[in-house]
DSSP file (Angstrom, degrees, kcal/mol; ACC not computed):
  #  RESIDUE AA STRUCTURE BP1 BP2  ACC     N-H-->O    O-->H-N    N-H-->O    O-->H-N    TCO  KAPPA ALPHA  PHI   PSI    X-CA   Y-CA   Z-CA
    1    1 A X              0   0    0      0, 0.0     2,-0.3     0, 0.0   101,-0.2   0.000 360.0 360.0 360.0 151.1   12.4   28.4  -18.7
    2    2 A X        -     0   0    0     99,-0.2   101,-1.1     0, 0.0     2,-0.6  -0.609 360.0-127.7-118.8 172.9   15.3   30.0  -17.5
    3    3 A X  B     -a  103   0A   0     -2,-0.3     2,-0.3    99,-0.1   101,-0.2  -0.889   9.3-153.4-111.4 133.9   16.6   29.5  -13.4
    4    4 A X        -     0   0    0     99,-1.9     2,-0.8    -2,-0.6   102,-0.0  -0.624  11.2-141.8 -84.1 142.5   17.2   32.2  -11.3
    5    5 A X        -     0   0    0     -2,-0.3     2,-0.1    99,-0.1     3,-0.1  -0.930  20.1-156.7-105.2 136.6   19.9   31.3   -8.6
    6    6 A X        -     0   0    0     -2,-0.8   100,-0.1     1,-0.2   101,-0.1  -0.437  45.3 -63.2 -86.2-175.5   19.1   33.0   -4.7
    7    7 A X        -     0   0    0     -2,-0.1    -1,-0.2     3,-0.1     4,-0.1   0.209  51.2-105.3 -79.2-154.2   21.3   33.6   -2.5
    8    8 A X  S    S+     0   0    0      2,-0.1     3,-0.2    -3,-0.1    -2,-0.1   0.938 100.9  87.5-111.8 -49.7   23.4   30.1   -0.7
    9    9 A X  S    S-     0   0    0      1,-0.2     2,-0.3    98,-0.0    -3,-0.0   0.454 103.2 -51.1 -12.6 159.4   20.9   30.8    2.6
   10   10 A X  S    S+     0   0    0     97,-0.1    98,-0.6    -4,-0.0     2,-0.3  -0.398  75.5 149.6 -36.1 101.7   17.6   29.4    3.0
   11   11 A X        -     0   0    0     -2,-0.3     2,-0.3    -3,-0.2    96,-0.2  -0.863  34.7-110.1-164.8 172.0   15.0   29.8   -0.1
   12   12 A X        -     0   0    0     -2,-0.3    94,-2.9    95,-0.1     2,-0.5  -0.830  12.5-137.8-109.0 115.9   12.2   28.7   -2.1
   13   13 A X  E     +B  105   0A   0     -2,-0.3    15,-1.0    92,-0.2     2,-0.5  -0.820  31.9 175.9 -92.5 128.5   11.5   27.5   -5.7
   14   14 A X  E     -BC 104  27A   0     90,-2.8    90,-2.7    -2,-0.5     2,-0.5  -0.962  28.6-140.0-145.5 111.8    8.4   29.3   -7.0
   15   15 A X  E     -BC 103  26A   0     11,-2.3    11,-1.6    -2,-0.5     2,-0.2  -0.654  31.3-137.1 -75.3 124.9    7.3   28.7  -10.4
   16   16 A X  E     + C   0  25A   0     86,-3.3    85,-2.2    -2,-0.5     9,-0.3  -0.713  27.6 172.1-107.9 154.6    6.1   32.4  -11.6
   17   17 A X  E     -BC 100  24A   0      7,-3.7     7,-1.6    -2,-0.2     2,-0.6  -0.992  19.3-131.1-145.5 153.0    3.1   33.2  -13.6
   18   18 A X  E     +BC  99  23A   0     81,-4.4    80,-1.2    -2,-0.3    81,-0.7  -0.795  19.6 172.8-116.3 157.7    1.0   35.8  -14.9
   19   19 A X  E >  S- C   0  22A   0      3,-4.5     3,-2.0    -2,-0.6     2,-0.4  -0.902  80.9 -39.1-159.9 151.1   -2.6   36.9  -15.1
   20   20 A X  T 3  S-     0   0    0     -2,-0.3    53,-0.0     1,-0.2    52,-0.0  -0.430 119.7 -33.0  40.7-102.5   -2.7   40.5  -16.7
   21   21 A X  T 3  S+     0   0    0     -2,-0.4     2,-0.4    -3,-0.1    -1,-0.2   0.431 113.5  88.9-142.0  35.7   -0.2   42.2  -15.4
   22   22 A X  E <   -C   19   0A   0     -3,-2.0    -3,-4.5   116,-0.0     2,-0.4  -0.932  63.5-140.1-112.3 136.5    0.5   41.1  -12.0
   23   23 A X  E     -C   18   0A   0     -2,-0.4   115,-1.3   113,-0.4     2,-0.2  -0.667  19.4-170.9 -86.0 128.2    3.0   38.1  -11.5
   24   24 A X  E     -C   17   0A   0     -7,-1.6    -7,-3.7    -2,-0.4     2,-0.3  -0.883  12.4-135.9-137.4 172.8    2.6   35.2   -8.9
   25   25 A X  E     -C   16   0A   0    113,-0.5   115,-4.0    -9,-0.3     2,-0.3  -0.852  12.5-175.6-150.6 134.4    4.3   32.4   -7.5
   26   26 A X  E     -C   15   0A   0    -11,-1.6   -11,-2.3    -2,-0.3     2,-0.9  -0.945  39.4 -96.9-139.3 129.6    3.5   29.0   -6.7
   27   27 A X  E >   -C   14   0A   0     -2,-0.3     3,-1.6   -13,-0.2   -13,-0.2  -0.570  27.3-140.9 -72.2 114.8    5.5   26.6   -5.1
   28   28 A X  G >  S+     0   0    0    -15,-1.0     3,-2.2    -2,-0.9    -1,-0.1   0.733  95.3  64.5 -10.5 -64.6    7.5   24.1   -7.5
   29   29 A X  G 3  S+     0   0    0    -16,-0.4    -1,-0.3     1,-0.3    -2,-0.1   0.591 100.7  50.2 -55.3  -1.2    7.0   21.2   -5.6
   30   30 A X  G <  S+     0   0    0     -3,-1.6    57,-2.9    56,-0.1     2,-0.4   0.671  87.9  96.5-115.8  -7.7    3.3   21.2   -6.0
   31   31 A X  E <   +D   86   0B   0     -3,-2.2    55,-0.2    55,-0.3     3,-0.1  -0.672  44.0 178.7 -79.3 132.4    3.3   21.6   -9.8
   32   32 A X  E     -     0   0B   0     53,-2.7    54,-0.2    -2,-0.4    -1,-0.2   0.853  65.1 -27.4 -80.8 -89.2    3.0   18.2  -12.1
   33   33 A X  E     -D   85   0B   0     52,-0.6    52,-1.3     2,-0.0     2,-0.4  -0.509  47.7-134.3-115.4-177.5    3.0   19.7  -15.8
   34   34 A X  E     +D   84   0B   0     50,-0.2     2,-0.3    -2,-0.1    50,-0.2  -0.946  30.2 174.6-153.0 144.8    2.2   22.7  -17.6
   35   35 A X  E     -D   83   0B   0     48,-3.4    48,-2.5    -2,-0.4     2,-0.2  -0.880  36.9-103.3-142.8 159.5    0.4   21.9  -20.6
   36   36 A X  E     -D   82   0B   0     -2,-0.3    46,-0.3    46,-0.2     2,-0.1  -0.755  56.4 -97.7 -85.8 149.4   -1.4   24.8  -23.4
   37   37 A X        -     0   0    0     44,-3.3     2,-0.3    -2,-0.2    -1,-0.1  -0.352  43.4-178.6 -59.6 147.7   -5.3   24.8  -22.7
   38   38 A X        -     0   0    0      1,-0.2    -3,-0.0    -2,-0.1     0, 0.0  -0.653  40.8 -60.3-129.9-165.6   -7.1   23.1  -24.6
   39   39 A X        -     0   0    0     -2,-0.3     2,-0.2     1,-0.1    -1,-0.2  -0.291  54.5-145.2 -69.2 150.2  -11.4   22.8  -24.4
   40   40 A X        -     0   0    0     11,-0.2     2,-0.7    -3,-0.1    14,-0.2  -0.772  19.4-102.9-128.3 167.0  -12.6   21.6  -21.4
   41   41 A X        -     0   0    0     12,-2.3    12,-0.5    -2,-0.2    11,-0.1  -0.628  44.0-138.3 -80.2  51.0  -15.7   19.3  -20.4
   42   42 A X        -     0   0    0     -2,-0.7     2,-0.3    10,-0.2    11,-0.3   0.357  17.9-165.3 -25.3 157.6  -18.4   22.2  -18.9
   43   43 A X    >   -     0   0    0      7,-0.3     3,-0.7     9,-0.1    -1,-0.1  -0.923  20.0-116.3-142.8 156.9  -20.0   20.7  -15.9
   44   44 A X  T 3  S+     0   0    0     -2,-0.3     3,-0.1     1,-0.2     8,-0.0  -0.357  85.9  25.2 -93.5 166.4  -23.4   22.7  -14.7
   45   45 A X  T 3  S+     0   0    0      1,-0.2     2,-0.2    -2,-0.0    -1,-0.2   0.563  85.6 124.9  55.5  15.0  -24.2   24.4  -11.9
   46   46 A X  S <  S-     0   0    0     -3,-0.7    -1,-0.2     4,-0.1    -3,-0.1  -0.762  75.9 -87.2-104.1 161.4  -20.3   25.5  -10.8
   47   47 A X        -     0   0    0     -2,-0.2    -1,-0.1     1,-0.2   103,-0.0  -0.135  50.7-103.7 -67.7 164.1  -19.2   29.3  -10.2
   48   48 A X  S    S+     0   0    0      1,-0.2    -1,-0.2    -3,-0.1    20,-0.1   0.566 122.8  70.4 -55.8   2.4  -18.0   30.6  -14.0
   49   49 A X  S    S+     0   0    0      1,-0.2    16,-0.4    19,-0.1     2,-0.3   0.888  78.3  83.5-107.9 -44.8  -14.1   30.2  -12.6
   50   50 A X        -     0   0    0      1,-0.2    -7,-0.3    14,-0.2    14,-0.2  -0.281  64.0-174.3 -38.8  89.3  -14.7   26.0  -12.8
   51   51 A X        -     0   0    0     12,-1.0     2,-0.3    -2,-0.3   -11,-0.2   0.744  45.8-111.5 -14.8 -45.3  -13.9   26.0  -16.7
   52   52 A X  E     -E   63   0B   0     11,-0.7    11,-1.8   -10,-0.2    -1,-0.3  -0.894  47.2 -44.7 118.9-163.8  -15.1   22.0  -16.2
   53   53 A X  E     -E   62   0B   0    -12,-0.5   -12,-2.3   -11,-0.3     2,-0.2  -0.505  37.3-159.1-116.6 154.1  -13.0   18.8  -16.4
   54   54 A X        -     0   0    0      7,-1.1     2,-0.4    -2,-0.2     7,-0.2  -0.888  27.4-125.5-137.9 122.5  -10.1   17.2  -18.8
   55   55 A X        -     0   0    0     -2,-0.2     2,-0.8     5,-0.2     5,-0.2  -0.657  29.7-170.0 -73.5 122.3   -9.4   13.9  -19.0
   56   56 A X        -     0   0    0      3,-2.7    -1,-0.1    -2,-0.4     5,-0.0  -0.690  68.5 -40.2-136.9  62.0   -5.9   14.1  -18.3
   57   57 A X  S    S-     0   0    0     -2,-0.8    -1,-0.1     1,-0.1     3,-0.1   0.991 123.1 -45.5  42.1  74.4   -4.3   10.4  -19.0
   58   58 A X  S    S+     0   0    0      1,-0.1     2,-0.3    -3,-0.1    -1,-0.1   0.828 116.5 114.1  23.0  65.5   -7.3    8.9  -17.4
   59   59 A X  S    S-     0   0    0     -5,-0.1    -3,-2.7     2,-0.0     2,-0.2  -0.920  70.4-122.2-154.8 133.0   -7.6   11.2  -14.2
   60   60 A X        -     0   0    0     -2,-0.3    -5,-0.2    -5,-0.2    -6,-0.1  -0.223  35.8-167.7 -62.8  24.7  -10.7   13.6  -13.9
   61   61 A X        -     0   0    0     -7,-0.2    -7,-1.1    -2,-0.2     2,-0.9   0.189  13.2-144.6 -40.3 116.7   -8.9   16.9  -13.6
   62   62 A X  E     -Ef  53  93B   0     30,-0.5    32,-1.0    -9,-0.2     2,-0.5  -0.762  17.1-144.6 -96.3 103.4  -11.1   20.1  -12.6
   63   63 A X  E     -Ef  52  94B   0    -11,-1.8   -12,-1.0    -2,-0.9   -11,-0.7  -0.603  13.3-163.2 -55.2 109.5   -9.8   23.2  -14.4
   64   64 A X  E     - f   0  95B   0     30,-3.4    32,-3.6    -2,-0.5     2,-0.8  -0.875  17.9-140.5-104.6 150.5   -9.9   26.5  -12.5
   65   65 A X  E  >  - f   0  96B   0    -16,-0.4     4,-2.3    -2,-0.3     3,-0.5  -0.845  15.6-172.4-108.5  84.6   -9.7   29.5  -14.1
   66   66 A X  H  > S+     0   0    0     -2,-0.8     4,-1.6    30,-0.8     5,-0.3   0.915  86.1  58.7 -56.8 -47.3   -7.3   31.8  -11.5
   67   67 A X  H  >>S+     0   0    0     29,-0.4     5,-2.2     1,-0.3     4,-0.9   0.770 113.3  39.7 -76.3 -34.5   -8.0   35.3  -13.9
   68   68 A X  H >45S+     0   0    0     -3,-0.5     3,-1.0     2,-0.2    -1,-0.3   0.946 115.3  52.5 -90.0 -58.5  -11.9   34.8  -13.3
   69   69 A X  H 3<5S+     0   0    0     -4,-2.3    -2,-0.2     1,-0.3    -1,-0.2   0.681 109.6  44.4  -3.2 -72.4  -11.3   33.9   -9.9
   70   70 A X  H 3<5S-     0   0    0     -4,-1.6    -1,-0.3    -3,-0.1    -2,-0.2   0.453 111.6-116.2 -48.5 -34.2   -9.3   36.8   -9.0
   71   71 A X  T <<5 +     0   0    0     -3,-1.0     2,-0.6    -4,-0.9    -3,-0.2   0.870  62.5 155.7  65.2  36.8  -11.9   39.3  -11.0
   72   72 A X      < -     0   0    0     -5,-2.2     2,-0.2    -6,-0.1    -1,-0.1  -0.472  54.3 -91.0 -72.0  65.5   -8.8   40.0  -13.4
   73   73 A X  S    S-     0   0    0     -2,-0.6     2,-0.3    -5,-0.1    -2,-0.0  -0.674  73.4 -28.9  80.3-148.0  -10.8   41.1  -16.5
   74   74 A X        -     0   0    0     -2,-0.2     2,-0.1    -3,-0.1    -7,-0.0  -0.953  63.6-124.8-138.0 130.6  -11.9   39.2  -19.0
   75   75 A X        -     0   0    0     -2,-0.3     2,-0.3   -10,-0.0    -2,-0.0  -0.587  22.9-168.9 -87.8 139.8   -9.7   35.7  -20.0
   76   76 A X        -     0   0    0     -2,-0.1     2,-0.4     0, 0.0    -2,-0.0  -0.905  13.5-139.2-122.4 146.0   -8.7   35.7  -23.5
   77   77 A X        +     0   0    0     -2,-0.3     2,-0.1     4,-0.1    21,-0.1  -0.978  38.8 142.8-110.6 119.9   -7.3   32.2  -24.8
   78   78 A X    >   -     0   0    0     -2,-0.4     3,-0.5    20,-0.2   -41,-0.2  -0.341  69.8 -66.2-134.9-154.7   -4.3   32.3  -27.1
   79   79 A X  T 3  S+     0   0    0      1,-0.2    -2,-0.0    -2,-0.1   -42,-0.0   0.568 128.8  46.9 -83.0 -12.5   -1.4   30.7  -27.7
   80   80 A X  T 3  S+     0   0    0      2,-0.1     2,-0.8   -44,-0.1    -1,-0.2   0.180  76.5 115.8-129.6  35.2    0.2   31.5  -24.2
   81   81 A X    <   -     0   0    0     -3,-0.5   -44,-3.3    18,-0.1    17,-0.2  -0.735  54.1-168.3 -76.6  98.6   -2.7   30.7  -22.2
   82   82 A X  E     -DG  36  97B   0     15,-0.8    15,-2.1    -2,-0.8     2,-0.4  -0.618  27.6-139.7 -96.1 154.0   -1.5   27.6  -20.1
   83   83 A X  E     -DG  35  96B   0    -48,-2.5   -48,-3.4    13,-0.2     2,-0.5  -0.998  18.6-159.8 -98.4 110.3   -2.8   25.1  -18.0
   84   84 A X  E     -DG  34  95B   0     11,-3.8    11,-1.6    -2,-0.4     2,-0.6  -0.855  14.4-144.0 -98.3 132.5   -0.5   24.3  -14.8
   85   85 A X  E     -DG  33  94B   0    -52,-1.3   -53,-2.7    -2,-0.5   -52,-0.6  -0.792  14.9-163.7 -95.8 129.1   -1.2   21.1  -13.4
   86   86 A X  E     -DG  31  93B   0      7,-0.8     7,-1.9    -2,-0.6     2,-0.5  -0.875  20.0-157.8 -99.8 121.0   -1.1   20.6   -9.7
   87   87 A X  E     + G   0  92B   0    -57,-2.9     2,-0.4    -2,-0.3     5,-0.2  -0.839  29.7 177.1-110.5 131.3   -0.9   17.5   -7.6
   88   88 A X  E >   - G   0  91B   0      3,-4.8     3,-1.2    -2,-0.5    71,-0.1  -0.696  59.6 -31.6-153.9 110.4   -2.4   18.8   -4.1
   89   89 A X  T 3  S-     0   0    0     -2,-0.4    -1,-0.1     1,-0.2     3,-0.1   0.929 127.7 -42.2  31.5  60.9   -2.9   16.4   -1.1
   90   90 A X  T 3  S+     0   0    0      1,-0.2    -1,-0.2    72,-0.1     2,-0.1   0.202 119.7 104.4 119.2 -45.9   -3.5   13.9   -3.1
   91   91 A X  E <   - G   0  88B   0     -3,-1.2    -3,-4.8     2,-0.0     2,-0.5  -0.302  62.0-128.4-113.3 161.8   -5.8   15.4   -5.7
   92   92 A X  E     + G   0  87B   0     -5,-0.2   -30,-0.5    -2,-0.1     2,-0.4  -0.898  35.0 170.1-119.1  94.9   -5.0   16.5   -9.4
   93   93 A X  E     -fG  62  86B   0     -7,-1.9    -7,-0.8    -2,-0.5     2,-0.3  -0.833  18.9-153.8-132.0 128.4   -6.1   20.2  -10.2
   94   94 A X  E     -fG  63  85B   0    -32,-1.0   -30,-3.4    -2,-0.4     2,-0.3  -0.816   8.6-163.4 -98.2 140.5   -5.3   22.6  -13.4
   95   95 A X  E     -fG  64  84B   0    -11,-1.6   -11,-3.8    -2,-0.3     2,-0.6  -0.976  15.0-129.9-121.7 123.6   -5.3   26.3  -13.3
   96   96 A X  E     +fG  65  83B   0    -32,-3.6   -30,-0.8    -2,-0.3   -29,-0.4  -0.697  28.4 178.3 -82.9 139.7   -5.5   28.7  -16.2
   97   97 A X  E     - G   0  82B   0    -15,-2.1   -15,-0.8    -2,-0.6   -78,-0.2  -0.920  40.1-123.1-120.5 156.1   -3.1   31.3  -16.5
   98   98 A X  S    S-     0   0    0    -80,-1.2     2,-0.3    -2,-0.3   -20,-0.2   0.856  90.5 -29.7 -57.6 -48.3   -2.4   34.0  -19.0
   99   99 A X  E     - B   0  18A   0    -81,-0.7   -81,-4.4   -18,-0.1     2,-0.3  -0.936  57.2-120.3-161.8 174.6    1.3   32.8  -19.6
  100  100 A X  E     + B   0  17A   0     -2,-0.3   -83,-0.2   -83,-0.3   -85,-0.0  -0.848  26.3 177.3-111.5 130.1    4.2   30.9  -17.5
  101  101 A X  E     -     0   0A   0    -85,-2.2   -99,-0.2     1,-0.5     2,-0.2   0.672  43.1 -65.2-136.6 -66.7    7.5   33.0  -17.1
  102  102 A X  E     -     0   0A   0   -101,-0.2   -86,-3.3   -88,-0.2     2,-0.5  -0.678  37.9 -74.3-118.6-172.0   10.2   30.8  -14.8
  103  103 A X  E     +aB   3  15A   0   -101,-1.1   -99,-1.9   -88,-0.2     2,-0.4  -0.980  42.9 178.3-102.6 133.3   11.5   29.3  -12.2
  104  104 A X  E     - B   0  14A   0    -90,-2.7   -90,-2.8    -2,-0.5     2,-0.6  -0.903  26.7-143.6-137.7 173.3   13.1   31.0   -9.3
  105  105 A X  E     - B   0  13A   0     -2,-0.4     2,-0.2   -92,-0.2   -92,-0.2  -0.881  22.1-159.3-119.8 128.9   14.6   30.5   -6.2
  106  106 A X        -     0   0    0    -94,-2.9     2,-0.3    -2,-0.6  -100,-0.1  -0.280   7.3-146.7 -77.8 177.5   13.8   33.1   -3.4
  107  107 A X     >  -     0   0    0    -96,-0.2     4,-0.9    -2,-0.2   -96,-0.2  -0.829  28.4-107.2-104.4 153.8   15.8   33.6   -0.6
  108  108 A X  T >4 S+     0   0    0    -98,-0.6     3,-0.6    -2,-0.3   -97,-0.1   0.904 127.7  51.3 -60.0 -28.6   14.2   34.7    3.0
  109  109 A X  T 34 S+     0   0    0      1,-0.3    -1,-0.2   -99,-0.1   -98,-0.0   0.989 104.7  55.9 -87.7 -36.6   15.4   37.8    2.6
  110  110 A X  T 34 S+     0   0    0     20,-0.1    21,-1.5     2,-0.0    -1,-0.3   0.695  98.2  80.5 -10.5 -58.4   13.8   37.8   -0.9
  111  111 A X  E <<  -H  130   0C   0     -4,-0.9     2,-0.3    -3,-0.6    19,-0.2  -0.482  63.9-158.6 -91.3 157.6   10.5   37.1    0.7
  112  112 A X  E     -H  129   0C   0     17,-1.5    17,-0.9    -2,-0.2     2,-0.5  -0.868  28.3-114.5-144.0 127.2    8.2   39.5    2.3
  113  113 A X  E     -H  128   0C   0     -2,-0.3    15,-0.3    15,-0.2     2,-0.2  -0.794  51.8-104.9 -88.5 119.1    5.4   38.5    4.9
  114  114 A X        -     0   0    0     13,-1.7     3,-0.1    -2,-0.5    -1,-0.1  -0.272  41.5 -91.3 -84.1 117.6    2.1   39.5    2.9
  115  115 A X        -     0   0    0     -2,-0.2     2,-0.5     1,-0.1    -1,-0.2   0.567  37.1-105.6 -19.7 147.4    0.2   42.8    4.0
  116  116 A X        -     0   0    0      1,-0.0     2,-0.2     3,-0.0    -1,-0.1  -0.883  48.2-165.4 -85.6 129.7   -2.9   42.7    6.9
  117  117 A X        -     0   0    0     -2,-0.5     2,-0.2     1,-0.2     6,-0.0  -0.480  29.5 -83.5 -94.8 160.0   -5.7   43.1    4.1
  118  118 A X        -     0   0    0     -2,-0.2    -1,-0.2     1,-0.1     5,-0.2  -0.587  41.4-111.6 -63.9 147.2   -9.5   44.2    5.6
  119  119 A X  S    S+     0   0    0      1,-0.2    -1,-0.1    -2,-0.2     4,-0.0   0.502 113.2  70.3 -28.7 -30.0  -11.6   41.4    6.7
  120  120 A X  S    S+     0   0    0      2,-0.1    -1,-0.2     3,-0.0    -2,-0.0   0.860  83.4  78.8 -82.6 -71.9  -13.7   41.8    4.2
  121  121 A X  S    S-     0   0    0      1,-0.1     2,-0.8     2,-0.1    -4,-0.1  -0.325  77.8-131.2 -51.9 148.8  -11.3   40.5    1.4
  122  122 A X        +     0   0    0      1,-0.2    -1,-0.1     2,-0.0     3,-0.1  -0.792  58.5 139.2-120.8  76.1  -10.7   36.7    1.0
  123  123 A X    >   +     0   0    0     -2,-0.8     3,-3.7    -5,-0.2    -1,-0.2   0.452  24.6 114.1-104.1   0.0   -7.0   37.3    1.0
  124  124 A X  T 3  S+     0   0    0      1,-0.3    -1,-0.1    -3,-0.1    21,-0.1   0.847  74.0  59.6 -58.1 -33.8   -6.2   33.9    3.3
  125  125 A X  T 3  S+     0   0    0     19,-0.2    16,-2.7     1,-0.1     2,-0.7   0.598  76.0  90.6 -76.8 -25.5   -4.4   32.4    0.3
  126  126 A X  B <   -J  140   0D   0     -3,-3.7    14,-0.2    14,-0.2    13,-0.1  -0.828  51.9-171.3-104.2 116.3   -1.5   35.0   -0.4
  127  127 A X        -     0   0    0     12,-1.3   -13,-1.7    -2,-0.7    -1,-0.1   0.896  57.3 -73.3 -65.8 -70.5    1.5   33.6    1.8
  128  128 A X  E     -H  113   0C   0     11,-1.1     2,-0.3   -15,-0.3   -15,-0.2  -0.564  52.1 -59.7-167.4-115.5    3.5   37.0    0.8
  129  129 A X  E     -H  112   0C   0    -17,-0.9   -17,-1.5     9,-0.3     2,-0.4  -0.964  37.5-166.6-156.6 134.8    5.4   39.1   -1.6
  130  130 A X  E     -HI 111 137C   0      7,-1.8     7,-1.4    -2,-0.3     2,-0.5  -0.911   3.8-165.6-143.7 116.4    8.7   38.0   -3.3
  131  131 A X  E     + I   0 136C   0    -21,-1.5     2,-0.5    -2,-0.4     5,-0.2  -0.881  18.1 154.9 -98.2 115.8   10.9   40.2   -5.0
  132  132 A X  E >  S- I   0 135C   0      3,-1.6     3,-1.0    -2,-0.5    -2,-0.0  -0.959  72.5  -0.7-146.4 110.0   14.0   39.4   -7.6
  133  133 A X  T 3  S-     0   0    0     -2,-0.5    -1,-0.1     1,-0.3     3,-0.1   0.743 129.5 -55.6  79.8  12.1   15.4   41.8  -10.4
  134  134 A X  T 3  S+     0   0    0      1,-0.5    -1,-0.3     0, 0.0     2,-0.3   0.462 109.0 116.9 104.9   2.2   13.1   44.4   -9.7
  135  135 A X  E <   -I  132   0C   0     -3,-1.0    -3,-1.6     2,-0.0    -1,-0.5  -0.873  55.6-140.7-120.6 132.1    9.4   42.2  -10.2
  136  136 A X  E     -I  131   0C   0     -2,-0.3  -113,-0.4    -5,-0.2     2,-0.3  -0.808  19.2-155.3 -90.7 142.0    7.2   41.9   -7.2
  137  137 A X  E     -I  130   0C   0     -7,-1.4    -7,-1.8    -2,-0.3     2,-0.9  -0.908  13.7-139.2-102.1 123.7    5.5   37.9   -7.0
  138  138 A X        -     0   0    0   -115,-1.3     2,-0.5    -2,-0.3  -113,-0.5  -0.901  20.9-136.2 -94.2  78.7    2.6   37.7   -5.3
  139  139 A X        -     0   0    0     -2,-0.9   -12,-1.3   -11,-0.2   -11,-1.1  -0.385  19.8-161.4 -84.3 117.7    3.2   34.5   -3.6
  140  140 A X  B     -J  126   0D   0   -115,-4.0     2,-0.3    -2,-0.5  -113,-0.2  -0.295  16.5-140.6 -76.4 162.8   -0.1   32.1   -3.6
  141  141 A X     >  -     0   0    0    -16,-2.7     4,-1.2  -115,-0.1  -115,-0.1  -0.928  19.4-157.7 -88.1  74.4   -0.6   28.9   -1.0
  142  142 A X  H  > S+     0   0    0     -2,-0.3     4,-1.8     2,-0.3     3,-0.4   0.756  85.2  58.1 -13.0 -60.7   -2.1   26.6   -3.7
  143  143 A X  H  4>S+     0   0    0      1,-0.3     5,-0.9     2,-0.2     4,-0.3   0.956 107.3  44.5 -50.7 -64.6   -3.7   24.7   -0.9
  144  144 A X  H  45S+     0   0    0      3,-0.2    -1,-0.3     1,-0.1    -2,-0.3   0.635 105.9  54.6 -66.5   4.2   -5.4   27.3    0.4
  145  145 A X  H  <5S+     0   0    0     -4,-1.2     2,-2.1    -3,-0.4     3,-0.5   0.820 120.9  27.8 -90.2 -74.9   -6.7   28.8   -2.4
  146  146 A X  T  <5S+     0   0    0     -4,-1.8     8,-2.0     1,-0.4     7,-0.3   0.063 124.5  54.4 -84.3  39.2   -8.7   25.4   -4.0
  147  147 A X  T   5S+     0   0    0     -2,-2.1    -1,-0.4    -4,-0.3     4,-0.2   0.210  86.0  97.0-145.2 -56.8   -8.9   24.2   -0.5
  148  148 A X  S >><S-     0   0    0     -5,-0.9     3,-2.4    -3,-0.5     2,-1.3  -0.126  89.7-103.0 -45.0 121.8  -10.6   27.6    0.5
  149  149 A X  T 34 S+     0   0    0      1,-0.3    -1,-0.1     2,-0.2    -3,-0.1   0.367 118.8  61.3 -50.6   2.3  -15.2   27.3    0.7
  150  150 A X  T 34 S+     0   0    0     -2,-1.3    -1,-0.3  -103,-0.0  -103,-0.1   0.435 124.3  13.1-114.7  20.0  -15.8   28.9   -2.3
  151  151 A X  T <4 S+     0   0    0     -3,-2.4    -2,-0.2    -6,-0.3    -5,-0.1   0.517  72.9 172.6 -89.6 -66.2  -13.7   26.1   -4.5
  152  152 A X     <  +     0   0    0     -4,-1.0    -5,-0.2    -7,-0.3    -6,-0.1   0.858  20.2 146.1  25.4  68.4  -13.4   23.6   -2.0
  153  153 A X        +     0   0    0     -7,-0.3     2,-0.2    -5,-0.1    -6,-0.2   0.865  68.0  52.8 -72.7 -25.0  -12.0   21.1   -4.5
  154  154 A X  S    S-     0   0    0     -8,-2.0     2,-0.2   -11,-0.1    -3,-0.1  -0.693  88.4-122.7-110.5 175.9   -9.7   19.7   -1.4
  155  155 A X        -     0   0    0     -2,-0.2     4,-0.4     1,-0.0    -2,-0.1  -0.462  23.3-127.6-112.4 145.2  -11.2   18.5    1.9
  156  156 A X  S  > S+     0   0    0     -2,-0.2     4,-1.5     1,-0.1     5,-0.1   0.703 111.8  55.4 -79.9  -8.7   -9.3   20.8    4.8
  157  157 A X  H  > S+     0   0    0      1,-0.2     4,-1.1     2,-0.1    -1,-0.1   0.804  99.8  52.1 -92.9  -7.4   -8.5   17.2    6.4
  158  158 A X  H  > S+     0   0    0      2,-0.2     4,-2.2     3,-0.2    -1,-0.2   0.732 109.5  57.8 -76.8 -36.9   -6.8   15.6    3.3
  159  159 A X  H  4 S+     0   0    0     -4,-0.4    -2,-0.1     1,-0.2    -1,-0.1   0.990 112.1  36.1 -67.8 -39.3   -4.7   18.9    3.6
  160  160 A X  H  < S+     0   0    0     -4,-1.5    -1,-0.2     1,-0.2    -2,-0.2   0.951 118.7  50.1 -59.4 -40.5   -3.7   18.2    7.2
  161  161 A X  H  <        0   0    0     -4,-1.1    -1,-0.2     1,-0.2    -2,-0.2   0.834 360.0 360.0 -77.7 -36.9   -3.3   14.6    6.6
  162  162 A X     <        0   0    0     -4,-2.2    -1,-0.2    -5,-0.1   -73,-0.2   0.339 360.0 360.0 -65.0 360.0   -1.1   15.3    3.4
């Protein structure tokens, strides 16, 4: 993966990703591995974006599926269909994505405070907009997303307490 530098000023390391053909951003510090998907463990009665479970060097790991999530299309799994692995308050959680493309580091000025959406859209989760080299990043809150009541993999008080 190749490193972007920011400017010397305050900024952010955001591990970038795609699904289709919008790019997001995740903060570094909360990623563990990134590993290729492999079959996952179904478990019943979760929404279609819970893939299931992986046994992950014996820790239960709950796969989420971001592109199903999002209501980007239809996931195809290929060879640059990844699993990032998360450590988040505590908890150990994998997201598929279409492909992994760096790390970079934003700068404030870089970053962008993310558009007032309607009410009606479940938007809590994207922090803002980061732009470098001409690509907009859609920058996620990890926490809030698998944190958020229609995952709820995390507890909101593990988040606080974390």
């Amino acid at each position: 993966m190749a490193q972007k530098e920011g400017s010397a000023g305050g900024g952010a390391e955001f591990l970038s990703f795609r699904l289709g053909s919008e790019e997001y951003g995740i903060d570094i510090l909360k990623v563990q591995e990134i590993r290729g998907y492999d079959a996952v463990t179904r478990i019943a009665n979760t929404p279609a974006f819970v893939k299931g479970v992986i046994n992950l060097r014996g820790t239960i790991v709950p796969i989420i599926d971001l592109r199903i999530k999002f209501g980007i299309g239809n996931p195809v799994y290929d060879e640059f269909t990844v699993v990032i692995i998360l450590s988040v308050a505590g908890r150990v959680v994998g997201v598929v994505v279409d492909s992994v493309s760096d790390v970079l580091t934003l700068s404030e000025e870089q970053m962008r405070p993310a558009p007032d959406f309607s009410a009606s859209l479940d938007t809590h989760y994207v922090t803002g907009l980061g732009s470098v080299d001409g690509r907009m990043l859609i920058l996620v809150d990890i926490e809030k997303l698998i944190s958020g009541r229609e995952i709820g993999l995390v507890d909101e008080e593990r988040l606080e307490t974390a």
